[in-house]
MARBA-3410 file (N, C-alpha, C, O; in Angstrom, 1 decimal):
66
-11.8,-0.4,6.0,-10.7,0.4,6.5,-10.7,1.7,5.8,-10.3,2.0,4.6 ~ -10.9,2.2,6.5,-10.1,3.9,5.8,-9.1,4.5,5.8,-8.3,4.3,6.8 ~ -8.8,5.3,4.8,-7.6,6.0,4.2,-6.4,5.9,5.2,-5.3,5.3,5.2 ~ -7.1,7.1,6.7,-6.0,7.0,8.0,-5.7,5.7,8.1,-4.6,5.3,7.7 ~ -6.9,4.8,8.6,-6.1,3.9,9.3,-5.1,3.2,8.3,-3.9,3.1,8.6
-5.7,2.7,6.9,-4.5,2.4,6.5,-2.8,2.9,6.3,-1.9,2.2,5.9 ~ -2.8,4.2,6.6,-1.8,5.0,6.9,-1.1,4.8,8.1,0.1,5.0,8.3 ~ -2.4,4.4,9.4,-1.7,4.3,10.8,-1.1,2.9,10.8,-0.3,2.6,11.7 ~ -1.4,2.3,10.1,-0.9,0.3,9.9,0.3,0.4,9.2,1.3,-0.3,9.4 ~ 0.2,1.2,8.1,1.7,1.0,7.9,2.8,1.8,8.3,4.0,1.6,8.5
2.2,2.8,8.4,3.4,3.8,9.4,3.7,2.7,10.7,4.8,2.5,11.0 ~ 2.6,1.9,11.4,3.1,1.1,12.4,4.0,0.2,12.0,5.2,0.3,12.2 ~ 3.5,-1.2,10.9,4.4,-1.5,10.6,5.6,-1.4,9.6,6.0,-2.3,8.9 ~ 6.2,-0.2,9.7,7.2,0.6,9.0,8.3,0.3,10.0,9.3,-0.2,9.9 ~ 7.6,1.1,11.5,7.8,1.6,12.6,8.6,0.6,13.7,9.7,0.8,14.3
7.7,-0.5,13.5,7.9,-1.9,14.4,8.7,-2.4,13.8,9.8,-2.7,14.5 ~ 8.7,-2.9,12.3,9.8,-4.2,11.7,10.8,-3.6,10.4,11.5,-4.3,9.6 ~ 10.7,-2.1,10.3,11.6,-1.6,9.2,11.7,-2.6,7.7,11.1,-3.0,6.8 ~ 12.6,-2.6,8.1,12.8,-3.5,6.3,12.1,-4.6,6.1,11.9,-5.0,5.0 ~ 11.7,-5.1,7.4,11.0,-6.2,7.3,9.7,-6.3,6.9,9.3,-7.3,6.4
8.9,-5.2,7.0,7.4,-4.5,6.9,6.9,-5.5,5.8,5.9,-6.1,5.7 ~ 8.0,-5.4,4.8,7.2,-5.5,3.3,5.5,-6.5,3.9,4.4,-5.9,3.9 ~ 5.7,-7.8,4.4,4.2,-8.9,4.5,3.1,-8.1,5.0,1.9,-8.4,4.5 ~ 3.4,-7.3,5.8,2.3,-6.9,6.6,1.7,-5.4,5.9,0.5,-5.0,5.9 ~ 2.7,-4.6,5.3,2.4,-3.6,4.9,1.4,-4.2,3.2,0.4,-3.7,2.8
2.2,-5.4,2.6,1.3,-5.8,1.5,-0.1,-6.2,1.9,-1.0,-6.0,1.1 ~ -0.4,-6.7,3.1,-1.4,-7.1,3.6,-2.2,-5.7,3.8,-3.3,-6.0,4.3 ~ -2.1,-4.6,3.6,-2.9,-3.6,4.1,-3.1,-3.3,2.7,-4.3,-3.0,2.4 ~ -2.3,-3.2,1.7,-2.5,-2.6,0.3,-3.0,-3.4,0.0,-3.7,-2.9,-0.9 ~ -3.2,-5.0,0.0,-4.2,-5.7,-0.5,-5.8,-5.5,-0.3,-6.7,-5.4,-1.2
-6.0,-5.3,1.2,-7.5,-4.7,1.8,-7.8,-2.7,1.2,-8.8,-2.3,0.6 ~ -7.1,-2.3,1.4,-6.9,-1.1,0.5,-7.6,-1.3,-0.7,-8.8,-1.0,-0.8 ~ -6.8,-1.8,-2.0,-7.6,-2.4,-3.1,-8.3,-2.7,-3.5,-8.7,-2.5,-4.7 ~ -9.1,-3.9,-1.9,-10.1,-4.9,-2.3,-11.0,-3.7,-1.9,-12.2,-3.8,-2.3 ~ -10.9,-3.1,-1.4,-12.1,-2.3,-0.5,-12.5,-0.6,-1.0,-13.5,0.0,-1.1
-11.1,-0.2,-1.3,-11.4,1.3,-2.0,-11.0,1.5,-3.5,-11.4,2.4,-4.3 ~ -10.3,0.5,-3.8,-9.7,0.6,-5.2,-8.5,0.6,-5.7,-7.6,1.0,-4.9 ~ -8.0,0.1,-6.8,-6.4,0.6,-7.3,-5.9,1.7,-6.8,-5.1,1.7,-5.9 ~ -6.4,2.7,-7.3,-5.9,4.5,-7.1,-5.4,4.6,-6.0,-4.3,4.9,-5.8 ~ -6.4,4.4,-4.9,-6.6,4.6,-3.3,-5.3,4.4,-3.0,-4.6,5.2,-2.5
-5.0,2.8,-3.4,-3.5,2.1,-2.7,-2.6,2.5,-3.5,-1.5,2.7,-3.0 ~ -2.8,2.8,-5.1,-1.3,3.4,-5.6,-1.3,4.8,-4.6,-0.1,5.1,-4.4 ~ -1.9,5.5,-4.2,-1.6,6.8,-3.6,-1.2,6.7,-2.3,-0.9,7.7,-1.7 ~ -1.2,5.6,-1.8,-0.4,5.2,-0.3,0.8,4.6,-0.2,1.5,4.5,0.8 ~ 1.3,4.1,-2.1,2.0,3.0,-2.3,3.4,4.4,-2.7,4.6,4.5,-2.4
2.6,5.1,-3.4,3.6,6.9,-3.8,3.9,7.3,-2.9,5.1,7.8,-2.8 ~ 2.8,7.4,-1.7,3.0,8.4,-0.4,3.8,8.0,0.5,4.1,8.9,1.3 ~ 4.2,6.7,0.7,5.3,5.8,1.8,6.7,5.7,0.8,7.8,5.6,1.2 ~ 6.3,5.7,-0.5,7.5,5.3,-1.3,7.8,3.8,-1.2,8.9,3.3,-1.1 ~ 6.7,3.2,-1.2,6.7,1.4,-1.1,7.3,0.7,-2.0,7.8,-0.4,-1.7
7.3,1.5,-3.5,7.6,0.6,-4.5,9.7,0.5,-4.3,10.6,-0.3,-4.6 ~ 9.6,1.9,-3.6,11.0,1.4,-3.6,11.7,1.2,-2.8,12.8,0.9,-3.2 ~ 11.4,1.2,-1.1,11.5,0.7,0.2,11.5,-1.1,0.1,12.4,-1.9,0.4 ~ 10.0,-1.4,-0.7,9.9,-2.5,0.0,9.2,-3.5,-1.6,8.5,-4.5,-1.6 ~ 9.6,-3.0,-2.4,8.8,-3.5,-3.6,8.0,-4.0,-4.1,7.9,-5.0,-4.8
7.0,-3.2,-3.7,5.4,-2.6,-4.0,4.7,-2.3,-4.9,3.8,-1.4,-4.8 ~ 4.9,-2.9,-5.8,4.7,-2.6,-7.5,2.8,-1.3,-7.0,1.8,-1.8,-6.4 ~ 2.8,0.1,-7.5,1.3,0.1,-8.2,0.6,-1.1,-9.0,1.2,-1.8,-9.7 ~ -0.7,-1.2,-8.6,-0.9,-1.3,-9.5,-1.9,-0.9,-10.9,-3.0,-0.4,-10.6 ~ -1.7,-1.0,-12.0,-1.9,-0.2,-13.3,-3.8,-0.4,-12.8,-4.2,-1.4,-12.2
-4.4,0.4,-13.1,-6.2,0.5,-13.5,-6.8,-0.6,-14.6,-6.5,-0.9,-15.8 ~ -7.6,-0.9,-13.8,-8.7,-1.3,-14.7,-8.5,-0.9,-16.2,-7.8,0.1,-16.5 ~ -8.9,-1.3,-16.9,-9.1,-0.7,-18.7,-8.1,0.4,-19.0,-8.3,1.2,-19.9 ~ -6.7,0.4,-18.1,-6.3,1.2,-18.6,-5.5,1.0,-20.0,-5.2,2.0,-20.7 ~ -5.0,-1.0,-20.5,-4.4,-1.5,-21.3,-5.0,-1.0,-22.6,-6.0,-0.2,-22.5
-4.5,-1.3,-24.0,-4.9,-0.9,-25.1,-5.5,-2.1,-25.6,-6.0,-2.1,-26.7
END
């Protein structure tokens, strides 16, 4: 999946079930992650404002711990 489409899936489901989104919209940030990386989906998760819409945690990188 790329960047758009994952952008057109959740703007759809934003679109279609509003508050309800959260399952389906996690379902896209999960494939997001598995497929392009953490970053990718924290920057879709910033860009919708998911963490605070629908509670979307980022999540933190690889090796970024101490």
């Amino acid at each position: 999946m790329t960047i758009d489409e994952a952008r057109q899936r959740i703007q759809a489901a934003i679109d279609q079930f509003g508050s309800q989104a959260a399952p389906m919209i996690d379902l896209v940030i999960s494939e997001v992650r598995s497929g392009q990386g953490c970053e990718t989906a924290n920057e879709l998760i910033d860009e919708f404002d998911l963490e605070l819409q629908f509670n979307i945690a980022p999540t933190e990188p690889e090796g970024s711990g101490d």
